[in-house]
C-alpha positions in Angstrom: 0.0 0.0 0.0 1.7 3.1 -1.3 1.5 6.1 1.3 -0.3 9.1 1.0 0.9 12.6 1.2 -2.6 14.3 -0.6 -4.7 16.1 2.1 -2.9 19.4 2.6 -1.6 19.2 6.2 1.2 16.3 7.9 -1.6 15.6 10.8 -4.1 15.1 8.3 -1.5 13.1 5.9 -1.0 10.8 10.0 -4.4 10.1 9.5 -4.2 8.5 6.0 -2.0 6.0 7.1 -5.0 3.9 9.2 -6.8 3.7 5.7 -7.7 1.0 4.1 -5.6 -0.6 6.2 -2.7 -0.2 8.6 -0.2 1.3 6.7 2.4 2.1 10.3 2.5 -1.7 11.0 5.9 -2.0 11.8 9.0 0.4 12.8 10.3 0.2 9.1 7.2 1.4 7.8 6.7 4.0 10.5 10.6 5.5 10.1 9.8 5.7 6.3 6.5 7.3 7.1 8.1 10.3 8.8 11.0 10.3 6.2 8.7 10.7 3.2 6.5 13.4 5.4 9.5 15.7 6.0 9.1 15.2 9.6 13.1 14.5 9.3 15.7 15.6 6.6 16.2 12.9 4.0 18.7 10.2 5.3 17.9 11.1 9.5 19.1 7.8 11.4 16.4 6.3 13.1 17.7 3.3 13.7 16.8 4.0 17.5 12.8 3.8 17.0 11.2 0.8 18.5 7.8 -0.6 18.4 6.9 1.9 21.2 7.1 4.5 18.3 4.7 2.9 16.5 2.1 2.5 19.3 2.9 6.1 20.1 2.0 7.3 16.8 -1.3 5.7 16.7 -2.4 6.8 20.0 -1.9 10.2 18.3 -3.2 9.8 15.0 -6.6 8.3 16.9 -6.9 11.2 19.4 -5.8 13.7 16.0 -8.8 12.3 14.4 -11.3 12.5 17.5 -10.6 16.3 17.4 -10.8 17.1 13.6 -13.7 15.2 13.2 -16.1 16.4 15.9 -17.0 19.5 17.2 -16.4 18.3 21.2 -18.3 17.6 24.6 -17.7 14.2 25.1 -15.1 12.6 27.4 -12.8 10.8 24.2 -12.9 14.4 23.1 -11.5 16.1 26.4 -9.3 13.0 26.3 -7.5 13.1 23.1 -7.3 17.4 23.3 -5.5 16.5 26.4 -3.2 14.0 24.7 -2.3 16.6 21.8 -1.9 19.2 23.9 0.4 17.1 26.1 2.1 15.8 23.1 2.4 20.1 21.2 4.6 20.9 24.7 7.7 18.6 23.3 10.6 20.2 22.4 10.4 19.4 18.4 13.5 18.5 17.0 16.4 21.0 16.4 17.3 21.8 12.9 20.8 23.2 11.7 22.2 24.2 8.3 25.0 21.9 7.4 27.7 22.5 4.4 28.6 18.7 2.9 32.3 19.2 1.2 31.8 22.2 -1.3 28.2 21.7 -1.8 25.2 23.4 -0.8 23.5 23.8 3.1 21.5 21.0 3.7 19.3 20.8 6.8 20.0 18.2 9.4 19.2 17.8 12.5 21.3 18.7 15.5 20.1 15.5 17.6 18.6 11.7 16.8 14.9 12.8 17.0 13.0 10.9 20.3 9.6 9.9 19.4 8.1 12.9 21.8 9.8 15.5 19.3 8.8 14.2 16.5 4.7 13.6 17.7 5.6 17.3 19.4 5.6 18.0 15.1 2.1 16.5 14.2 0.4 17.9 17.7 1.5 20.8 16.7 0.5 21.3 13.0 -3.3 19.7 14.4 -3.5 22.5 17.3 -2.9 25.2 13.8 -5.3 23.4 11.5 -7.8 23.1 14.7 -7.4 26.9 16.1 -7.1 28.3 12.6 -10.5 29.3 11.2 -9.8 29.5 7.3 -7.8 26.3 7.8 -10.7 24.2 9.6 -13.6 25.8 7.3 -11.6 24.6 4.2 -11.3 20.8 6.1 -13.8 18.3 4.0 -14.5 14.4 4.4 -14.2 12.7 1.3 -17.3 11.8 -1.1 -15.9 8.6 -2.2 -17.5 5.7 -1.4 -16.4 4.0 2.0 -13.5 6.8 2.0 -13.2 8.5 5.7 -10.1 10.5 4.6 -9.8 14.1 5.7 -8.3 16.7 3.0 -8.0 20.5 3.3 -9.7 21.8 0.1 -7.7 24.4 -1.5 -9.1 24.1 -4.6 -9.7 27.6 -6.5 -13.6 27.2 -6.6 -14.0 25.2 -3.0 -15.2 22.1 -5.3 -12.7 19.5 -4.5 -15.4 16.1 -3.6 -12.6 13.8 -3.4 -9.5 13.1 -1.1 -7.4 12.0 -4.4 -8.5 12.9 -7.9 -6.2 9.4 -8.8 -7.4 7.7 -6.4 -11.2 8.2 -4.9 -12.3 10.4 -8.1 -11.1 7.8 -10.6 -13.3 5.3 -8.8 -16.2 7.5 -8.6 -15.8 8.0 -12.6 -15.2 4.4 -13.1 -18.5 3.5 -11.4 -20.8 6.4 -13.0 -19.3 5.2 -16.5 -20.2 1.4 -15.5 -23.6 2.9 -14.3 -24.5 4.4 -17.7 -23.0 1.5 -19.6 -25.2 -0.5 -17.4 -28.3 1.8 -17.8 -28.1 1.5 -21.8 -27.8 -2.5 -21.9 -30.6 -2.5 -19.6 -32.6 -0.3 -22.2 
């Protein structure tokens, strides 16, 4: 299952890895996860992460999703803000500029990044989209079918239905055209 880096914000991109299945189901995965989502430069050593990262981040990514998806009151709600709030206080991990040989600065990080730091990254961004009025009017569900994915639609006209055009929107066409195919054998 390729990963998905489509809905606009890195706690929202979290989210997409619990669908349609687990995508952070082992360390590997989970250390390419927050490679590919910029949470560390390219190349970071995390050899150090152990399964408790990856029970970490999905305690986060569930209690991410509570918040973004209701509007509050309940106990799980007061619960997970808690958690993200808790989690937003970590010291994120500390980035320096770093000249390799007689090349360009490339960013690297001062420190191997704990698992704290980098869930202090996601808590963070999710306390912005959640506090952030443009941000949280712009956040839709998708329309495809079965699809719980979360997206910030940026889209010039407000329009976008779909969490990936590729992805949920190709479906969507594929089943209208079989529809209408359908619809004219039928007739």
């Amino acid at each position: 299952m390729a990963l998905r880096f489509d809905a606009g914000r890195v706690c929202l991109d979290l989210l997409a890895t619990g669908h349609p299945g687990e995508r952070l189901d082992s360390v590997r995965a989970l250390c390419g996860w927050i490679e590919e989502a910029g949470l560390v430069p390219a190349g970071t050593g995390l050899g150090h992460a152990d399964e408790t990262w990856v029970v970490r981040f999905r305690e986060v990514r569930e209690d991410i999703g509570q918040l973004v998806r209701r509007g509050g009151g309940t106990v799980s709600y007061a619960r997970a803000l808690g958690r993200v709030n808790e989690a937003a206080r970590a010291t994120p991990p500390v980035p320096c500029a770093v000249r390799h040989g007689d090349g360009p600065l490339v960013r690297e990080l001062v420190a191997p990044p704990g698992p704290a730091a980098l869930l202090a990254l996601l808590a963070r961004d999710a306390v912005e989209l959640l506090t952030d009025p443009v941000a949280r009017a712009a956040l839709r569900e998708c329309e495809g079918d079965k699809c719980p994915l979360l997206y910030l639609d940026t889209s010039r006209g407000r329009r976008r239905r779909w969490c990936s055009s590729e992805v949920c929107g190709n479906r969507e066409r594929v089943a209208r055209h079989r529809r209408r195919a359908a619809a004219l054998t039928r007739a």
